[in-house]
N, C-alpha and C positions, 0 to 999 in steps of 0.2 A: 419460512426460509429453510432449506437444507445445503446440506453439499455437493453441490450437481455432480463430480466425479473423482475421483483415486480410489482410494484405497478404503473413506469413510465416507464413500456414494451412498446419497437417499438418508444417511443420516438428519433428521430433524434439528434445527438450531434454534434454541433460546433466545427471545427480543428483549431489551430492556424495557421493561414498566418504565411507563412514561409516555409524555410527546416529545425531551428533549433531543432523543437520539434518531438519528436518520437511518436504519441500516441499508447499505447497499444491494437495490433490488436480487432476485435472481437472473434476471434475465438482465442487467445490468454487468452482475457476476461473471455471468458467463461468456458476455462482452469481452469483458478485461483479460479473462483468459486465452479465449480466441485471438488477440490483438497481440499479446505479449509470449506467446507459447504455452500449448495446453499442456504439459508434463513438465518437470526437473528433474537433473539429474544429480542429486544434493544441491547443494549453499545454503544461505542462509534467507531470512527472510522479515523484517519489519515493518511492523500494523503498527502506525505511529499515534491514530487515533483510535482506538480497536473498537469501539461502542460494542458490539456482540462480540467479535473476531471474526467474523463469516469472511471476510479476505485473507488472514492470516491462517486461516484453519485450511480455506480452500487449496492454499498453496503447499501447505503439508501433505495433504491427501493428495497432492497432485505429483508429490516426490520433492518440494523443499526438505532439509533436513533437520533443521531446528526453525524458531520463530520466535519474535520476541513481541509482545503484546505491550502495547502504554497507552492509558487511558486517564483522565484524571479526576474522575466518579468513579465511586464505589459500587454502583448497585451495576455499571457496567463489567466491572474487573470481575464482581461476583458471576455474573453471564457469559463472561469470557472463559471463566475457571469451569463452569458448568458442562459448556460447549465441548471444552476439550474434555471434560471427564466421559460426557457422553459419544465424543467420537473418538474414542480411546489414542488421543494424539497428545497426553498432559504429559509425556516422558520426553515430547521433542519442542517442548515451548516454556517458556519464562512468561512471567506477566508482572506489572509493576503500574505504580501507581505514584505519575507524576506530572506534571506539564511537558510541550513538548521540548521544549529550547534545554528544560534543566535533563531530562531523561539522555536527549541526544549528547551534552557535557558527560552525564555518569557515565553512558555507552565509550564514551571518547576514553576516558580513563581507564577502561577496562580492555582498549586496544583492541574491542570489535568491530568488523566492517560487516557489511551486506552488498547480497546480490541482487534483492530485489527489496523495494521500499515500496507501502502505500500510504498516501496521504489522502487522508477523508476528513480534513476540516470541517466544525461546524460552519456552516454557507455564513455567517456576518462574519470570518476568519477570512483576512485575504490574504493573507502573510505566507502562502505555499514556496515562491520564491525565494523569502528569506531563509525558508528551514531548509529547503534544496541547498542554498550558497553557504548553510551552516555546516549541513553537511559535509559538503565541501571543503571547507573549512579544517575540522576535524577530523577529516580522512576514515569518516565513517564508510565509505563507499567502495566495493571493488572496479576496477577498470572493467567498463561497459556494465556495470551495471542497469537496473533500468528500476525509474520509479513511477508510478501508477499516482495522478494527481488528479480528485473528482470532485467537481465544484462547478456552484450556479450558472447556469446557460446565460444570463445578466452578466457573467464576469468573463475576463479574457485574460491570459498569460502569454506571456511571449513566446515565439519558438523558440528562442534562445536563451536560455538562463544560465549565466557563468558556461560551466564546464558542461551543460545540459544542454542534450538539439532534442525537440520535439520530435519523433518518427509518428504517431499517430495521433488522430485525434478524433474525436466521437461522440457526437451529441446523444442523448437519451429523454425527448422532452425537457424538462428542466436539469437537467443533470448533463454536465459534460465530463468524460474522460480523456485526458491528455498522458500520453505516454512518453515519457523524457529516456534519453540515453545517457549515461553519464561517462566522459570519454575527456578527461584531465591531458594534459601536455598539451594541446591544441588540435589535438584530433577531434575535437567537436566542429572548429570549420568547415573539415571535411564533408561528417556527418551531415552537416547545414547545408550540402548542395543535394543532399539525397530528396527527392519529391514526396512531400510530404503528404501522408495518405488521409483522406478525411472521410467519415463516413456518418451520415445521419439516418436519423429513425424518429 
């Protein structure tokens, strides 16, 4: 695994010891980039499940301007910490170690939003929908934000979740990436007539 491009390109990324963690291939990676916009021009940025960070790191390097890392293993926050020490990005990232539902409450408290969210549940975790509408909820979100949700080719989400329309979507042999918008006041209807793009590999 590396950072296919910004600022800490070709950098090598540390995997969690183990078989619990899945991390998100590179060519996977580089998927979600392509789909969502390959640069930013600051905001912020949340790896809700970070197992290595290679999503959250990749959006640093790509011009995210901080990033908040939560994971709820050790030996992965330890990998997370690593990653960023070695792609010199540990000045524009937090990293914390909690579940996700309690992490997204502490986030709530501290009156942080995000502009881009990734969800990468372990695959027997079907619960993506709920933490989107928690989101929501708790007004961790910016208008139009957008959040990145990858999970088992076996499972299906709706294009419609609460305040979220589906704009992409993209299979990767077992692995699907679904790209949500999140557009609060009822401008998601709107979004909902836009043709939704689907792409397999």
């Amino acid at each position: 695994m590396r950072v296919i491009s910004g600022t800490a390109k070709g950098r090598p990324l540390k995997a969690v010891p183990g078989t619990g963690t899945r991390p998100t291939t590179d060519k996977v990676k580089e998927a979600i980039f392509s789909m969502i916009g390959p640069y930013f021009d600051g905001g912020r940025a949340l790896d809700l499940f970070a197992g290595t960070g290679g999503l959250g790191i990749e959006a640093l390097s790509r011009g995210m301007e901080r990033a908040v890392f939560v994971d709820l293993e050790y030996k992965s926050l330890e990998v997370v910490k690593a990653n960023l020490r070695a792609t010199g990005l540990e000045d524009r990232a937090e990293v914390y170690k909690n579940d996700a539902e309690r992490a997204l409450k502490a986030l709530a408290r501290r009156e942080t939003s995000f502009d881009l969210v990734f969800l990468d549940p372990p695959y027997r975790l079907k619960h993506g929908d709920k933490l989107m509408n928690k989101m929501d909820e708790l007004a961790l979100l910016e208008d139009k934000a957008i959040l990145v949700l990858e999970y088992e080719s076996s499972y299906e989400y709706p294009e419609r979740v609460g305040n979220f329309t589906r704009v992409r979507l993209a299979e990767y042999g077992e692995t699907v990436v679904s790209v949500y918008r999140y557009e609060p006041g009822g401008d998601a209807e709107e979004a909902g007539q836009e043709e939704e793009q689907h792409e397999s590999n």
